[in-house]
C-alpha atoms as one frame of an Amber mdcrd trajectory, in Angstrom:
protein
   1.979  43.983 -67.550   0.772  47.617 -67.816  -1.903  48.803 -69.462  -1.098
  50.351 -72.938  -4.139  51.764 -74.848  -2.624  51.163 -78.878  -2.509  47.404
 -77.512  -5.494  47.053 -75.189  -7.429  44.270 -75.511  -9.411  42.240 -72.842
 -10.513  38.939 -74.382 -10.340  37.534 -71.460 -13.816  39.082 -70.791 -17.034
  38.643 -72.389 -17.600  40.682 -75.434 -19.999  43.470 -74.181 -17.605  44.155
 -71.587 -15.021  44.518 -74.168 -16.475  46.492 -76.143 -17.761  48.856 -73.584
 -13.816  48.754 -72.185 -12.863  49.665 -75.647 -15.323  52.145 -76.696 -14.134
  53.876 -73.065 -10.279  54.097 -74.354 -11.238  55.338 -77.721 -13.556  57.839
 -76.278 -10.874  59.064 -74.255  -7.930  58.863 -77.429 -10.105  60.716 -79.407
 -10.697  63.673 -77.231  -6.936  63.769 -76.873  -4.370  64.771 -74.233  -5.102
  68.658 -75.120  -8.634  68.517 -74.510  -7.949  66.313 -70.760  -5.799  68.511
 -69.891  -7.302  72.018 -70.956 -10.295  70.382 -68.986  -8.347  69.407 -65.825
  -6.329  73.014 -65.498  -9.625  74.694 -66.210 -11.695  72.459 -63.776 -14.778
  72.033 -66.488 -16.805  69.515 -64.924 -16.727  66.717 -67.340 -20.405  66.592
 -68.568 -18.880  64.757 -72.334 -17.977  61.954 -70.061 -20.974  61.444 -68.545
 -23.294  61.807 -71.838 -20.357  59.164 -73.032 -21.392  56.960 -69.974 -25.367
  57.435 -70.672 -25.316  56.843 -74.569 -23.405  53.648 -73.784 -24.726  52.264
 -71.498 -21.773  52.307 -69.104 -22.314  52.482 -65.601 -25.774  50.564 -65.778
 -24.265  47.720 -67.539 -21.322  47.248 -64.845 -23.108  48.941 -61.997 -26.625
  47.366 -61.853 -27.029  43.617 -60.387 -28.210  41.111 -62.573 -31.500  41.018
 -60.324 -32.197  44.557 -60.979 -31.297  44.590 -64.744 -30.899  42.491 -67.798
 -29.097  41.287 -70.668 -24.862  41.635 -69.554 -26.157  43.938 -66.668 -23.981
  42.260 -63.285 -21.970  43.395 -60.174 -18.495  41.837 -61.530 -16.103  42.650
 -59.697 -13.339  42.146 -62.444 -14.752  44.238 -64.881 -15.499  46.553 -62.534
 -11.239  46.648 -61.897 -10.638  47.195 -65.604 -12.574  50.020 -65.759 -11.859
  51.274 -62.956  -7.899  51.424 -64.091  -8.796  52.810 -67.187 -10.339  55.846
 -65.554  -7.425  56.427 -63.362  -5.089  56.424 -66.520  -7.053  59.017 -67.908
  -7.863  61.453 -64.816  -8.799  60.629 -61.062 -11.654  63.052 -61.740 -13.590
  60.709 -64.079 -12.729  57.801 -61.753 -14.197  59.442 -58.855 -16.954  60.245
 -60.345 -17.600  56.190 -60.562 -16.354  55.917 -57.597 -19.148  57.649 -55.639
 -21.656  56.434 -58.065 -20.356  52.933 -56.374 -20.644  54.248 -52.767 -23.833
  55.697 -53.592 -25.301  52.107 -54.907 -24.293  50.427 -52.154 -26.758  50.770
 -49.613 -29.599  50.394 -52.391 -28.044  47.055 -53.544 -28.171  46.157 -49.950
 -31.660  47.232 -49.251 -34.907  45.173 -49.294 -36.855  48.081 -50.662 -37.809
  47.120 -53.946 -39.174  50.639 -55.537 -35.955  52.096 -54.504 -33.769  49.303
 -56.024 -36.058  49.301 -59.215 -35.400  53.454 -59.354 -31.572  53.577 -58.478
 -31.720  51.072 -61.898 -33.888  53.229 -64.076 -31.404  56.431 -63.062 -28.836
  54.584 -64.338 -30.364  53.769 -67.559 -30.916  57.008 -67.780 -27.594  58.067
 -67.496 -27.382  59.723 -63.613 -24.700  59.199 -61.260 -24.945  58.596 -57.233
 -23.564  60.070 -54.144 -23.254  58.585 -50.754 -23.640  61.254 -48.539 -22.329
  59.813 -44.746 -19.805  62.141 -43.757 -20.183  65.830 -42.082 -17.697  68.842
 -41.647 -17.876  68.657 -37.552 -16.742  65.159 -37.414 -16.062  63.518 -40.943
 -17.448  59.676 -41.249 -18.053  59.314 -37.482 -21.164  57.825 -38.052 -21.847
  57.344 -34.404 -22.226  61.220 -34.109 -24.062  62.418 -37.056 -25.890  65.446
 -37.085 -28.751  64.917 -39.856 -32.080  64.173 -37.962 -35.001  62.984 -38.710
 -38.185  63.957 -37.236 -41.486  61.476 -37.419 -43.851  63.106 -39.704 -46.786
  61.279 -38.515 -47.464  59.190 -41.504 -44.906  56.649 -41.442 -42.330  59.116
 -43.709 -40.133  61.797 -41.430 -38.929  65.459 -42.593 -34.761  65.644 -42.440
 -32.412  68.464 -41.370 -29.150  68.716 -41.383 -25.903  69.163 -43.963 -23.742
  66.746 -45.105 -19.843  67.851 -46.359 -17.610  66.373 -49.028 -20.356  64.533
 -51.017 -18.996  63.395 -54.238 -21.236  63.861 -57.020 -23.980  65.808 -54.497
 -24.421  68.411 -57.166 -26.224  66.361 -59.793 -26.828  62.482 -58.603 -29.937
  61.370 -59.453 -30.313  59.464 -56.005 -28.006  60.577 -52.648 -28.229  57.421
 -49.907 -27.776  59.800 -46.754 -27.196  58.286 -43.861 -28.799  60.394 -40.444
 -30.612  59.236 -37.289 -34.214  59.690 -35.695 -35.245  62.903 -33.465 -37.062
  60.255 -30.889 -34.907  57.435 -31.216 -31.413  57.253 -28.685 -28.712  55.161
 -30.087 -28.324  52.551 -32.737 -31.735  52.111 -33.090 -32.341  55.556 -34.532
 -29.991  55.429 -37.246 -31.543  55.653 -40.771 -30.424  55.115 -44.709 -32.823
  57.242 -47.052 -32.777  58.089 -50.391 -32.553  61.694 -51.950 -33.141  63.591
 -55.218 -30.258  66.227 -55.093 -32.964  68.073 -57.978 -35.426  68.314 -54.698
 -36.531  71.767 -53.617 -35.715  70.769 -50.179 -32.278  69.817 -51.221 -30.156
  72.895 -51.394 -26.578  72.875 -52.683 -23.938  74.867 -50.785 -20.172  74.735
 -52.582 -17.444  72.626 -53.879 -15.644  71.873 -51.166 -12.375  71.312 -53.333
 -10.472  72.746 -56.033 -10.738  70.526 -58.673 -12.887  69.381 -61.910 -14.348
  67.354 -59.924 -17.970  67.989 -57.654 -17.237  67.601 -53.981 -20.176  69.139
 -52.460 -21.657  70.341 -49.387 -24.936  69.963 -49.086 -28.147  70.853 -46.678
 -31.568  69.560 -45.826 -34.262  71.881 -44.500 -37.534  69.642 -43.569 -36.888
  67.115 -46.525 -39.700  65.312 -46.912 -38.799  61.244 -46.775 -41.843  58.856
 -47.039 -41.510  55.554 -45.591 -40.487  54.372 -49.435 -37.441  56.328 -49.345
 -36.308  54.617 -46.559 -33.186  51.968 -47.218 -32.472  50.743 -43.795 -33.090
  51.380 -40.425 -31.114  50.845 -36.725 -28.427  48.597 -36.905 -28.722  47.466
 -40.257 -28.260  51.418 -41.674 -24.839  50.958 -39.475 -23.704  47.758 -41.049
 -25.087  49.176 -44.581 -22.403  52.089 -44.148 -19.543  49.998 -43.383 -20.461
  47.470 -46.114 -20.889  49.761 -48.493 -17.258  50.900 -48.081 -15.926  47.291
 -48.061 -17.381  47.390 -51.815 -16.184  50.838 -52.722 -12.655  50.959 -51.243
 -11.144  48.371 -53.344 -11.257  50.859 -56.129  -8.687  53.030 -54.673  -6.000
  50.645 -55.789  -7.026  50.035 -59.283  -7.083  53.987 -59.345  -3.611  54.034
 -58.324  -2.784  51.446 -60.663  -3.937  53.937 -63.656  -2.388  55.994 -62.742
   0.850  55.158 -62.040   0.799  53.534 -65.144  -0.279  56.647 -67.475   3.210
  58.930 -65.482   5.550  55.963 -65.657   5.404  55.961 -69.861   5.838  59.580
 -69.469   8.445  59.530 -66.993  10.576  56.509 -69.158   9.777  58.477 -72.275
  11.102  61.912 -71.651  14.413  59.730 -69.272  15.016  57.601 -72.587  15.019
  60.477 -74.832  16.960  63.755 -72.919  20.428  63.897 -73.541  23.063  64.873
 -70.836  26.471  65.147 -70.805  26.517  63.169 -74.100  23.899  60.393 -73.281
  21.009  59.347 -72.395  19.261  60.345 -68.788  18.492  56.531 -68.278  22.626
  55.794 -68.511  23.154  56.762 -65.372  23.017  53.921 -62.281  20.591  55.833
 -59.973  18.672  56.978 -62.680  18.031  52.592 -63.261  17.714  52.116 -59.983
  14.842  54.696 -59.109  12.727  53.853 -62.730  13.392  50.161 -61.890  12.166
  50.239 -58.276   9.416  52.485 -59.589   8.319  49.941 -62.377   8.623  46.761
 -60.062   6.788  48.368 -57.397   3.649  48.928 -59.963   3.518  45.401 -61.367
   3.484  44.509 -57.628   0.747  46.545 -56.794  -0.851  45.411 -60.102  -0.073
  41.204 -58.856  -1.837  41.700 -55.711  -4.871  43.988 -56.928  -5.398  41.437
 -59.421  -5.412  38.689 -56.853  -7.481  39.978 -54.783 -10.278  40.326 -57.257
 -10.625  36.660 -57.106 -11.178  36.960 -53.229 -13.978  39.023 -53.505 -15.395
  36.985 -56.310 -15.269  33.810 -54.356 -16.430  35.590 -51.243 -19.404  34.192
 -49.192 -20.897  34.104 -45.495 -17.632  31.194 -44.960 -14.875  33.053 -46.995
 -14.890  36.278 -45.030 -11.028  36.628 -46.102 -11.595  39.517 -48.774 -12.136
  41.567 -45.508  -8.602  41.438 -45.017  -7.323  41.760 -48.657  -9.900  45.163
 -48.680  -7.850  47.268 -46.694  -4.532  46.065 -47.846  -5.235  47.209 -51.360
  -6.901  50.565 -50.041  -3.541  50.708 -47.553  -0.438  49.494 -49.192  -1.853
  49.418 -52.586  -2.275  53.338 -52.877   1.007  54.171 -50.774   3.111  52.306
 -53.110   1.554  54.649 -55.757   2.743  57.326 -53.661   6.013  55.462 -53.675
   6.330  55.340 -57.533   5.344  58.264 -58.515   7.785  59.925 -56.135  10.526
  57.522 -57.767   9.877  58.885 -60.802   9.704  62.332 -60.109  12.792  62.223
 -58.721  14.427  61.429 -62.249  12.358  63.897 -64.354  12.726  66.412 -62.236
  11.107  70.126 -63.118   9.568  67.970 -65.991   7.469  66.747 -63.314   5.655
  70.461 -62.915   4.957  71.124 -66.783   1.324  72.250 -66.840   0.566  70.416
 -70.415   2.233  66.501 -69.069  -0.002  63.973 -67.210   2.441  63.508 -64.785
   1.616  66.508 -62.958  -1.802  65.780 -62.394  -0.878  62.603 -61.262   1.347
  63.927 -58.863  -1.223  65.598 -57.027  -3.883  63.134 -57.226  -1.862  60.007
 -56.002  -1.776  61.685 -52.910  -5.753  61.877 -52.283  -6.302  57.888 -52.916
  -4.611  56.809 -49.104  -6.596  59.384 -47.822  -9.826  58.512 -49.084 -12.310
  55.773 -47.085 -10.374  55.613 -44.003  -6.623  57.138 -43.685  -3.636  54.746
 -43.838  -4.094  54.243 -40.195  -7.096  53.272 -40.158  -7.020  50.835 -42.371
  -3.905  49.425 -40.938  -5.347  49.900 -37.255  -7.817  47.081 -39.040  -5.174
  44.887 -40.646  -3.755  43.817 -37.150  -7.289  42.551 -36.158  -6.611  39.670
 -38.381  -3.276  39.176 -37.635  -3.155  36.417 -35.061  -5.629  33.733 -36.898
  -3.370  35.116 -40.346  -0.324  33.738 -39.040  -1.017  31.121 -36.360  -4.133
  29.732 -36.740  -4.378  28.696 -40.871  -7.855  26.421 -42.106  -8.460  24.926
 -45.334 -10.293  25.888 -48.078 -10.608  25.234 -51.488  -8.121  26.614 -53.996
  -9.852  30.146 -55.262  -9.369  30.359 -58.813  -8.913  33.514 -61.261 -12.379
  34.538 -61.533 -12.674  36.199 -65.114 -15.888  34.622 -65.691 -19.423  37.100
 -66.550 -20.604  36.222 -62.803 -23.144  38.523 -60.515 -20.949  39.348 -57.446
 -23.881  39.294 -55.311 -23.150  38.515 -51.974 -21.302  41.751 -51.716 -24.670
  42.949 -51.010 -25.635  40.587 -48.336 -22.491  40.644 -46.469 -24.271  40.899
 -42.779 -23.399  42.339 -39.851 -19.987  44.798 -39.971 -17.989  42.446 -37.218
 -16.175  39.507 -36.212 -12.918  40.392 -37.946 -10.824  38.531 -35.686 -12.201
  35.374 -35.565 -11.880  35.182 -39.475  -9.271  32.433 -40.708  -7.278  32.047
 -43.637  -5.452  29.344 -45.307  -1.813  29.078 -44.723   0.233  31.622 -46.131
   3.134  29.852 -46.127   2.223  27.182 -48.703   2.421  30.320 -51.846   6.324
  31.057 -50.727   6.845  27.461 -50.212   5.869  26.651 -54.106   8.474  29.750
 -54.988  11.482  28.935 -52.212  13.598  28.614 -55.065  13.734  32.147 -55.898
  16.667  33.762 -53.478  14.619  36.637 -52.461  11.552  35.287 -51.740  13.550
  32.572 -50.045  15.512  35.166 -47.800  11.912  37.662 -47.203  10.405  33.836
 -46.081  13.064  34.237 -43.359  12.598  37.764 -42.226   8.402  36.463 -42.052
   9.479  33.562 -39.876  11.054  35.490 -37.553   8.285  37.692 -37.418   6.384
  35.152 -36.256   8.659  34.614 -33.420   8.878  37.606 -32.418   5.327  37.829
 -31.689   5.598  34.497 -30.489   8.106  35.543 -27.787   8.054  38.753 -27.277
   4.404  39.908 -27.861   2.924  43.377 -27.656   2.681  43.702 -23.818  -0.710
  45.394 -22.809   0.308  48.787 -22.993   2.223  48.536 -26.076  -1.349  47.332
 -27.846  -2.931  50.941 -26.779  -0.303  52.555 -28.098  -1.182  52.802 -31.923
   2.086  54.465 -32.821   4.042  51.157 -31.671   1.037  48.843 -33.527   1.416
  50.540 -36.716   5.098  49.824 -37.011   4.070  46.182 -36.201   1.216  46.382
 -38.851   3.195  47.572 -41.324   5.810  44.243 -41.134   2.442  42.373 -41.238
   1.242  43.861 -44.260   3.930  42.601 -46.171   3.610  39.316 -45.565   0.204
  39.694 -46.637   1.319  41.558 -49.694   3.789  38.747 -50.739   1.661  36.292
 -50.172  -1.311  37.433 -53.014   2.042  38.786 -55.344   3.364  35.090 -55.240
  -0.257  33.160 -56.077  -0.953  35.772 -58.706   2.538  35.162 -59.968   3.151
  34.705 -64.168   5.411  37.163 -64.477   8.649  35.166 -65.073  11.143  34.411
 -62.293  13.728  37.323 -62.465  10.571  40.247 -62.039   9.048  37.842 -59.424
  12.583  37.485 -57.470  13.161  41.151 -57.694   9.858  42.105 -56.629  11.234
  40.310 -53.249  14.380  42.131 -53.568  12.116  45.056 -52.925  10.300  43.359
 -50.014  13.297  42.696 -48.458  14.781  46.150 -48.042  11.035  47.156 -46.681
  10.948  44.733 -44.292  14.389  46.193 -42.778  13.358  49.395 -43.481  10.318
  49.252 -40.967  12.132  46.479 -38.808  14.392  49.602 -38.332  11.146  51.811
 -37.723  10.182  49.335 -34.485  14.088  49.364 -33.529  13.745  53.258 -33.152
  10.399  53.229 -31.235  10.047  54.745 -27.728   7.306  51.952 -26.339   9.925
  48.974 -27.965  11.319  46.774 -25.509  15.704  45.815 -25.517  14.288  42.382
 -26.610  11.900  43.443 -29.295  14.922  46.229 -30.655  17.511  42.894 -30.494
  14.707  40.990 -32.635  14.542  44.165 -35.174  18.213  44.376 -35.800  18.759
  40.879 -36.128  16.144  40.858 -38.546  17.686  43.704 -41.385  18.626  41.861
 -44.448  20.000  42.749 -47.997  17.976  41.652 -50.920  20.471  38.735 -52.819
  22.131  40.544 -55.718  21.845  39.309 -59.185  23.187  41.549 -62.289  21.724
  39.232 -65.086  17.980  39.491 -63.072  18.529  43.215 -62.878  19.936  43.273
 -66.168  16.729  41.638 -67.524  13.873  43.647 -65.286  16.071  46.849 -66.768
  14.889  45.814 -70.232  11.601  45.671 -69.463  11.182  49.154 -68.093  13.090
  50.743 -71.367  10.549  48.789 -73.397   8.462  51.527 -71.862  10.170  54.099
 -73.752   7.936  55.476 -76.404   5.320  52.463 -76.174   2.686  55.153 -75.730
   1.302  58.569 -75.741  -1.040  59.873 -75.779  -2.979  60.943 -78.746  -2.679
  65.435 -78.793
């Protein structure tokens, strides 16, 4: 299940993608774990990766449409995963430097404006990154209240003032899609998308905004000049542009995670397997199984449903809105189980977890920025519950959506239309993936705790002041969510019954975990705190299906590291 560099292969892609995917991990081998690590510690901005990037072709073979480009140039959202992993597993400052190159195409790849769309694609021929420059130090990604202006310049084009803050990439991107609003122009109306050249003399770089390899920048405008060709979208369009353009981006943050995760945890097994106490072997000792286990099943969970989800985007179109929903979840529950297993981990290695020359303590720090990236955990949770009711009650039919592996243009990500509507999006029944598993004892027992989540909102809804308290909604979000998560885990599926069953085994104790949250809460009613408690279950126990997953995650033991 996890990615392992000495065995990497992904045939299940077409072959310029694999070799690209290939010539990325042996790029990355050959420098060595010295080298990335020197490089991280000493915060050299990682100009070898990018002349990697341009000499190969990279980011304008995965990154352009296959509109703009040509030859094996697409927007595939699968490929775009893979790589996306393999950058995590290497650094979160090389995947973040992809990551706002992604942001940073997105309203482009939305626009009508052709000589903009025909630049962004030369620049990345060329070898330049992107930044998407919509947030501001006063008030962060409230694009409602943003503070660049632009002021008519009397011949269709404007001059723009104003600074933008914690702009990945705003030190050398090629193009910058800012987002500001119109000096004569009250409202929605006045809101603009424009493209930038951070080499301009009118652009003027201030700082790194963060401590890291990484470019974070903060950035100013003084009287900018933008013709009318630099313009990418205008009024309410430049609104739905921002929001659509994180839709796109977001659902990296999981794959990131992923990567990550998965680079620590053959650390973490490596150094447990191999240090000797009191006579043997860390990974003899019961809690020491049961933290590496739980760490190891929560990653091929978060793997299952990442995975899954690919083929929701894939299949997305102006009918199949239900990627909207998936989106968050990854960005949400996706990156705090990362949290989750790393921290697991940790807690067997210890002081090994601090050594300045492992992985592991870079990825310590750096799992913690993905849930706070493109909307905090409550925010994107605050959005899970719109879809709630038509989720559970309210199920349609479509067509099966298939694994979607093929070389495809995911186009309509770029056409996605206007930012709203979220709750009157349906979804097929969710019930029909843990019916086809209700064999398995956990998923059979998790099935129950979701039923009578059901009822309670069937029964005992969220009175009106309960839903403007978002302190009591998250708790009920977060029981939500794993339905949801389950759900994508169990159509994904093919990883043999006892990981699958023990996955649940997981789900269960969550679900009790939180049902205890709602117990606890002020704004609970007596019958909603009667509902919780009757609703705390233990996973079924099974010593041959723990016995077996336990295998698996010693397998990890010396199955890779990286090259010094």
């Amino acid at each position: 299940m996890l990615f392992n560099p000495t065995t990497y292969d992904p045939a299940h892609l077409d072959p310029e993608s694999r070799r690209l995917l290939l010539a990325l991990v042996r790029f990355f081998e050959e420098r060595g774990k010295k080298t990335l690590v020197k490089s991280y510690i000493d915060r050299t901005w990682y100009q070898d990766f990018l002349d990697f990037s341009a000499k190969e072709g990279l980011f304008a073979t995965f990154l352009t449409p296959a509109g703009d480009g040509a030859g094996d140039k697409r927007w595939d959202t699968a490929r775009n995963a893979a790589l996306s992993e393999i950058l995590g597993f290497y650094g979160l400052d090389y995947w973040y430097t992809w990551q706002v190159t992604v942001l940073g195409l997105g309203p482009v790849w939305q626009s009508a404006n052709q000589e903009q769309r025909r630049r962004a694609a030369e620049l990345l021929d060329d070898g330049h990154v992107m930044a998407f420059a919509l947030s501001e130090r006063g008030h962060g990604a409230d694009i409602y209240a943003t503070d660049m202006i632009l002021t008519p310049s009397g011949d269709g084009g404007f001059t723009a003032s104003g600074t933008k803050y914690y702009i990945g990439n705003g030190n050398v991107a090629g193009l910058v899609s800012i987002f500001g609003r119109r000096s004569d122009v009250e409202g929605p109306d006045g809101y603009v998308f424009f493209a930038a050249d951070s080499r301009h003399e009118n652009y003027h770089l201030i700082k790194n905004v963060v401590n890291k390899q990484m470019y974070v920048s903060t950035f100013e405008l003084t009287d900018y000049p933008v013709r009318e060709q630099d313009v990418l979208h205008t009024g309410k369009a430049a609104f739905d542009a921002a929001l659509n353009t994180v839709n796109v981006g977001k659902f990296n943050l999981c794959t990131a995670a992923i990567g990550i995760c998965e680079h620590a945890m053959y650390e973490a097994v490596t150094h447990a397997h191999q240090r000797i106490l009191y006579g043997k072997p860390v990974t003899a000792f019961p809690h020491v199984r049961r933290e590496l286990t739980d760490a190891y099943v929560r990653l091929v969970a978060m793997k299952l449903f990442s995975d899954r989800a690919v083929d929701y985007f894939r299949s997305a179109g102006p009918d199949d809105r239900r990627y909207l929903l998936f989106n968050p979840m990854t960005k949400m529950k996706v990156t705090t189980e990362g949290e989750k297993v790393v921290d697991l981990m940790w807690d067997v290695i210890a002081a090994k977890g601090f050594e300045a020359d492992t992985y592991f303590d870079k990825a310590a720090m750096d799992i913690r920025g993905l849930p706070k990236l493109e909307g905090t955990v409550h925010v994107n949770l605050a959005l899970i519950l719109k879809f709630m009711p038509n989720y559970l009650f309210d199920p349609a039919s479509y067509e099966p959506v298939p694994t979607r592996h093929d070389a495809a243009d995911d186009e309509f990500l770029f056409r996605q239309g206007p930012a709203r509507g979220l709750g009157a999006i349906r979804f097929h029944d969710w019930r029909t993936a843990y019916d086809q598993h209700a064999s398995l004892p956990n998923v059979a027992r998790f099935r129950e705790q979701a039923d009578g989540f059901c009822e309670l909102l069937r029964r005992h809804a969220p009175t009106g002041e309960q839903q403007k308290d978002l302190d009591f909604l998250l708790a009920i979000g977060h029981l939500f969510a794993l339905i949801v998560y389950g759900q994508l885990i169990l159509e994904k599926g093919g990883v043999g019954d006892h990981l699958l069953d023990e996955i649940f085994a997981i789900l269960v104790r969550d679900f009790s975990a939180y049902a205890t949250e709602l117990h606890g809460k002020i704004a609970t009613s007596e019958e909603q705190a009667a509902w919780a408690l009757a609703h705390i279950r233990r996973p079924v126990a099974d010593e041959a299906r723990d016995e077996a997953v336990w295998q698996q995650v010693l397998a990890l033991a010396g199955a890779y590291e990286m090259r010094p």
